[in-house]
C-alpha positions as CSV (number, residue, x, y, z in Angstrom):
1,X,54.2,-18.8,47.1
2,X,57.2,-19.6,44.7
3,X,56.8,-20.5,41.4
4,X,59.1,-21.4,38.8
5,X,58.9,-20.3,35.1
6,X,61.3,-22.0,32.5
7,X,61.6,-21.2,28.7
8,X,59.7,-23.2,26.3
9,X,60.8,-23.3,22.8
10,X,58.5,-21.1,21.4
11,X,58.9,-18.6,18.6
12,X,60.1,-15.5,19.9
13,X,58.5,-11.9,18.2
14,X,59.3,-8.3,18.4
15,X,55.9,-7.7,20.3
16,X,57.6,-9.2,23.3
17,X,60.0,-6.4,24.2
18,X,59.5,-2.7,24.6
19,X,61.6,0.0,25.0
20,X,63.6,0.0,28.3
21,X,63.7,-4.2,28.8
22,X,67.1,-5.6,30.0
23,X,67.8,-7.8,27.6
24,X,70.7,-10.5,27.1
25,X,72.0,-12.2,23.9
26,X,70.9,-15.3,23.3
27,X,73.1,-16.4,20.3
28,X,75.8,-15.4,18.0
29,X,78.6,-13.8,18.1
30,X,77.6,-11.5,20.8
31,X,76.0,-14.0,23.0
32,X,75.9,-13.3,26.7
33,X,75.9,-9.5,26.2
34,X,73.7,-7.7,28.1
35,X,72.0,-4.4,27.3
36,X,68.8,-1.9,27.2
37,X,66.3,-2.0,24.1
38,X,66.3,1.4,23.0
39,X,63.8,1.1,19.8
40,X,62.0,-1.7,17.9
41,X,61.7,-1.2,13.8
42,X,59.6,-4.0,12.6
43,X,61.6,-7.1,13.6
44,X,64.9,-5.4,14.3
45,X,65.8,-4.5,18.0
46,X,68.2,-1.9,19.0
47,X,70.1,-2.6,21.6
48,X,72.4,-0.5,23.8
49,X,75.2,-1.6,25.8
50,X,78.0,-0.5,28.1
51,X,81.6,-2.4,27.9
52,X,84.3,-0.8,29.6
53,X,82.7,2.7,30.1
54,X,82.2,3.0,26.2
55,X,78.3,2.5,24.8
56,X,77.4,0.8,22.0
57,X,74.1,0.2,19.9
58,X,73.9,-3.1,17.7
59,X,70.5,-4.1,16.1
60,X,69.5,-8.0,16.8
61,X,66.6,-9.9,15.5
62,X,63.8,-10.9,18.3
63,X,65.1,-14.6,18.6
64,X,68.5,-13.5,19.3
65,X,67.3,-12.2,22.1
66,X,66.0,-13.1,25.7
67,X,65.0,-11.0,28.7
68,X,67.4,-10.3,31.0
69,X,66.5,-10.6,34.9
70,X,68.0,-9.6,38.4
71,X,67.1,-11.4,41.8
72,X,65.3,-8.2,42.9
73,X,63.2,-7.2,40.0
74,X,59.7,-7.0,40.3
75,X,58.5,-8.8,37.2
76,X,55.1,-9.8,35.8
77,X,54.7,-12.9,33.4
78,X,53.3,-11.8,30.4
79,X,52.9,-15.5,28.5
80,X,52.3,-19.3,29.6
81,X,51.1,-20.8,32.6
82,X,51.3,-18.3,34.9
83,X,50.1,-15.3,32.2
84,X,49.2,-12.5,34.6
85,X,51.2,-13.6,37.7
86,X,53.3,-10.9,39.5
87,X,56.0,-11.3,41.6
88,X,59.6,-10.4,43.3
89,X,62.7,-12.6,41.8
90,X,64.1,-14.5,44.0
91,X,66.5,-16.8,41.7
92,X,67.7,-17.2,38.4
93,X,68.8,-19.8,36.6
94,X,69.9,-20.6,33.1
95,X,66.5,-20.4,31.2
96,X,64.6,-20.4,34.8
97,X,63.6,-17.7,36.7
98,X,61.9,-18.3,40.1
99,X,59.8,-15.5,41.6
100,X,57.5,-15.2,45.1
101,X,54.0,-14.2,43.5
102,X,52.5,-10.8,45.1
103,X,49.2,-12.4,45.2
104,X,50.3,-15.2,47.9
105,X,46.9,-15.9,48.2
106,X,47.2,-19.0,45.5
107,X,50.4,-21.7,44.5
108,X,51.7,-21.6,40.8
């Protein structure tokens, strides 16, 4: 089954990103950057990131932020709707991100 997951304006925490997350900018100066969340300090996010073989850290707050995804990424929806739901992506979008559920034994 494919189901489709779009961003709601919601207010975005620390508690929703762990160490290792792809991650993209979201605003600012930096915006479109994408990188790998190295360490959370209360509401402060370090972020690594490669630009032209040279890596950098720079610390962001959570809503500066968004997750990053890949058609290809096994990913499991961890708010909304479809809280629980895991699946392969299949697309992405700006703000959508549409995914074949492992389950396929029910639509969302």
């Amino acid at each position: 089954m494919l189901s489709q997951m779009t961003d709601t304006q919601v207010e975005v925490s620390a508690s929703w990103f762990k160490k290792g997350d792809a991650v993209e900018v979201a605003e600012g100066d930096m915006k479109g950057l994408v990188g790998i969340v190295e360490s959370i300090d209360g509401d402060v996010i370090l972020v690594s990131s490669k630009e032209k073989k040279k890596t950098f850290t720079s610390k962001f707050a959570p809503g500066e932020l968004k997750r990053f995804f890949e058609v290809g990424n096994h990913v499991k929806v961890v708010n909304g709707k479809y809280d629980g739901e895991s699946g392969i992506v299949v697309k992405v979008e700006p703000n959508i991100v549409m995914l074949v559920t492992d389950s396929l034994q029910k639509e969302v």
